[in-house]
C-alpha positions, 0 to 999 in steps of 0.5 A: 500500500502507497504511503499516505503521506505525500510531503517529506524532509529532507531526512526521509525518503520513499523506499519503492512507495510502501516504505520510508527510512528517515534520520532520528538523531545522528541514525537512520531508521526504517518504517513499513506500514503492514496491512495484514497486521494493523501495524508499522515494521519499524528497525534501526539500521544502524547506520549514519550514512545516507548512501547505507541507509538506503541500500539497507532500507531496500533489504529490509522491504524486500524481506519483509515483502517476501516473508508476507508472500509466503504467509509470515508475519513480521512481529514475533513473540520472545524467547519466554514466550515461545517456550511457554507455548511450547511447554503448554504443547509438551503437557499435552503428551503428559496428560495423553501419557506419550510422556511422563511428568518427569520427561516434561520437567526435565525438558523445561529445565532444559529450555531454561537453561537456553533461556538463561543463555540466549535471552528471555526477551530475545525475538524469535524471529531475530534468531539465526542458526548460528545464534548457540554456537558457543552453546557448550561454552557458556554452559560449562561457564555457568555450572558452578557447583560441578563441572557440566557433563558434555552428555548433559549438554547434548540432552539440552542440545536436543530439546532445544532444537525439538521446540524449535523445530516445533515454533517453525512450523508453527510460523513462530521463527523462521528456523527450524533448529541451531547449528551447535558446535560438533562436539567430541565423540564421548567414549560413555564406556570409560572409568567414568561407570566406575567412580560413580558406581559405589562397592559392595563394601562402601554400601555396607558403610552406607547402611551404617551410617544411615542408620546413624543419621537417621537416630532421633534421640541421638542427632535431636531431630524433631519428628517432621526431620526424623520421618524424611530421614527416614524416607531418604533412608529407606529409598536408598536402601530400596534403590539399591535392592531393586535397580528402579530409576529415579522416577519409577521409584518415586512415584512408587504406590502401596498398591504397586507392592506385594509382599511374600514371605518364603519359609527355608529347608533351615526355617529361615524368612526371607520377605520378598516383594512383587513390584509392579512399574506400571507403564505410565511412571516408567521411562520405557512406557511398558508396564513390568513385574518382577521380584526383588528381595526388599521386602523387609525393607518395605514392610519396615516402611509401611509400619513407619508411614502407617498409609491409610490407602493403597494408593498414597505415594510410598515415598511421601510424608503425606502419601499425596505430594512426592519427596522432592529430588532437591531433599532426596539430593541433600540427604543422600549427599550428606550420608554419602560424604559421611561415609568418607568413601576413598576419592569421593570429591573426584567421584560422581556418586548420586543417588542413580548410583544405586541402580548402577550398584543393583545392576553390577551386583546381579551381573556379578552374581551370575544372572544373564543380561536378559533377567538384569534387562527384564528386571531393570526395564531396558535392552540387553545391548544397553546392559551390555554396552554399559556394563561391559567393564564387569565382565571384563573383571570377571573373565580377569578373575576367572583367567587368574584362578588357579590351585596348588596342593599344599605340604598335606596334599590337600587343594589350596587357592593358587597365589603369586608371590 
C-alpha cells in the first residue's frame, strides 16, 4: 500500500512507495506500514550514512515483502514466550501419557537453561542458526557447583532444537533448529561407570551410617526431620535392592507392592516383594513385574508411614505430594560424604548410583543380561554396552584362578608371590 503521506524532509525518503527510512538523531531508521497486521515494521539500521541507509532500507522491504508472500508475519513473540507455548504443547503428551511428568520437567529445565543463555526477551524471529554456537561454552561457564557433563549438554542440545523445530512450523521463527558446535565423540564406556558406581563394601558403610543419621534421640531431630530421614533412608536402601530409576521409584504406590514371605529347608524368612512399574511412571512406557528381595525393607516402611490407602505415594510424608529430588539430593549427599568413601570429591556418586550398584551386583552374581534387562526395564545391548567393564573383571578373575596342593596334599587357592 502507497504511503499516505505525500510531503517529506529532507531526512526521509520513499523506499519503492510502501516504505520510508528517515534520520532520528545522528541514525537512520526504517518504517513499513503492514496491512495484514494493523501495524508499522519499524528497525534501526544502524547506520549514519545516507548512501547505507538506503541500500539497507531496500533489504529490509524486500524481506519483509517476501516473508508476507509466503504467509509470515513480521512481529514475533520472545524467547519466554515461545517456550511457554511450547511447554503448554509438551503437557499435552503428559496428560495423553506419550510422556511422563518427569520427561516434561526435565525438558523445561532444559529450555531454561537456553533461556538463561540466549535471552528471555530475545525475538524469535531475530534468531539465526548460528545464534548457540558457543552453546557448550557458556554452559560449562555457568555450572558452578560441578563441572557440566558434555552428555548433559547434548540432552539440552536436543530439546532445544525439538521446540524449535516445533515454533517453525508453527510460523513462530523462521528456523527450524541451531547449528551447535560438533562436539567430541564421548567414549560413555570409560572409568567414568566406575567412580560413580559405589562397592559392595562402601554400601555396607552406607547402611551404617544411615542408620546413624537417621537416630532421633541421638542427632535431636524433631519428628517432621526424623520421618524424611527416614524416607531418604529407606529409598536408598530400596534403590539399591531393586535397580528402579529415579522416577519409577518415586512415584512408587502401596498398591504397586506385594509382599511374600518364603519359609527355608533351615526355617529361615526371607520377605520378598512383587513390584509392579506400571507403564505410565516408567521411562520405557511398558508396564513390568518382577521380584526383588526388599521386602523387609518395605514392610519396615509401611509400619513407619502407617498409609491409610493403597494408593498414597510410598515415598511421601503425606502419601499425596512426592519427596522432592532437591531433599532426596541433600540427604543422600550428606550420608554419602559421611561415609568418607576413598576419592569421593573426584567421584560422581548420586543417588542413580544405586541402580548402577543393583545392576553390577546381579551381573556379578551370575544372572544373564536378559533377567538384569527384564528386571531393570531396558535392552540387553544397553546392559551390555554399559556394563561391559564387569565382565571384563570377571573373565580377569576367572583367567587368574588357579590351585596348588599344599605340604598335606590337600587343594589350596593358587597365589603369586
Amino acid at each position: 500500500m502507497a504511503l499516505k503521506k505525500q510531503q517529506f524532509s529532507d531526512d526521509e525518503i520513499v523506499i519503492f512507495d510502501d516504505a520510508m527510512i528517515y534520520k532520528r538523531g545522528d541514525y537512520w531508521h526504517f518504517r513499513m506500514w503492514l496491512n495484514g497486521e494493523g501495524k508499522y515494521a519499524r528497525k534501526s539500521l544502524r547506520t549514519r550514512s545516507r548512501s547505507t541507509a538506503m541500500e539497507k532500507g531496500k533489504e529490509a522491504y524486500l524481506e519483509i515483502y517476501s516473508n508476507q508472500q509466503a504467509g509470515k508475519s513480521y512481529f514475533s513473540i520472545t524467547t519466554k514466550e515461545g517456550v511457554e507455548k511450547y511447554l503448554k504443547h509438551r503437557a499435552k503428551d503428559v496428560e495423553s501419557g506419550l510422556i511422563v511428568p518427569g520427561r516434561h520437567s526435565t525438558i523445561s529445565t532444559h529450555l531454561h537453561h537456553w533461556l538463561d543463555f540466549i535471552g528471555k526477551d530475545t525475538k524469535l524471529k531475530e534468531l539465526e542458526r548460528s545464534d548457540c554456537e558457543d552453546y557448550f561454552n557458556e554452559r560449562a561457564k555457568s555450572s558452578k557447583r560441578v563441572p557440566i557433563k558434555q552428555v548433559t549438554v547434548q540432552n539440552e542440545q536436543s530439546s532445544i532444537n525439538a521446540m524449535m523445530k516445533w515454533l517453525f512450523k508453527n510460523s513462530e521463527t523462521y528456523i527450524d533448529g541451531f547449528d551447535f558446535k560438533r562436539l567430541p565423540r564421548v567414549d560413555h564406556r570409560t572409568q567414568d561407570l566406575r567412580r560413580s558406581t559405589i562397592e559392595r563394601h562402601e554400601f555396607e558403610r552406607l547402611l551404617q551410617v544411615m542408620r546413624q543419621y537417621c537416630l532421633r534421640r541421638k542427632n535431636g531431630l524433631d519428628r517432621d526431620e526424623w520421618i524424611v530421614r527416614q524416607l531418604v533412608r529407606h529409598y536408598v536402601i530400596i534403590a539399591a535392592k531393586t535397580g528402579l530409576r529415579t522416577g519409577e521409584q518415586r512415584q512408587l504406590r502401596w498398591k504397586d507392592i506385594e509382599l511374600l514371605n518364603l519359609v527355608t529347608e533351615m526355617q529361615d524368612y526371607f520377605h520378598l516383594a512383587t513390584i509392579t512399574v506400571r507403564g505410565a511412571t516408567s521411562k520405557v512406557r511398558t508396564t513390568r513385574r518382577f521380584q526383588c528381595r526388599a521386602g523387609d525393607d518395605f514392610a519396615r516402611l509401611r509400619r513407619l508411614m502407617k498409609p491409610t490407602n493403597q494408593d498414597a505415594l510410598m515415598f511421601s510424608v503425606d502419601g499425596i505430594t512426592m519427596l522432592s529430588n532437591r531433599t532426596i539430593l541433600y540427604h543422600f549427599h550428606r550420608m554419602v560424604k559421611l561415609c568418607k568413601f576413598d576419592g569421593y570429591d573426584e567421584r560422581d556418586i548420586v543417588p542413580y548410583s544405586l541402580r548402577h550398584y543393583f545392576i553390577t551386583q546381579k551381573i556379578m552374581s551370575g544372572l544373564s543380561y536378559r533377567q538384569i534387562a527384564d528386571m531393570c526395564g531396558t535392552s540387553v545391548a544397553q546392559i551390555e554396552k554399559t556394563y561391559y567393564h564387569v565382565n571384563e573383571d570377571i573373565m580377569m578373575t576367572n583367567a587368574l584362578a588357579d590351585y596348588r596342593f599344599d605340604g598335606n596334599g590337600l587343594i589350596e587357592p593358587f597365589t603369586s608371590e
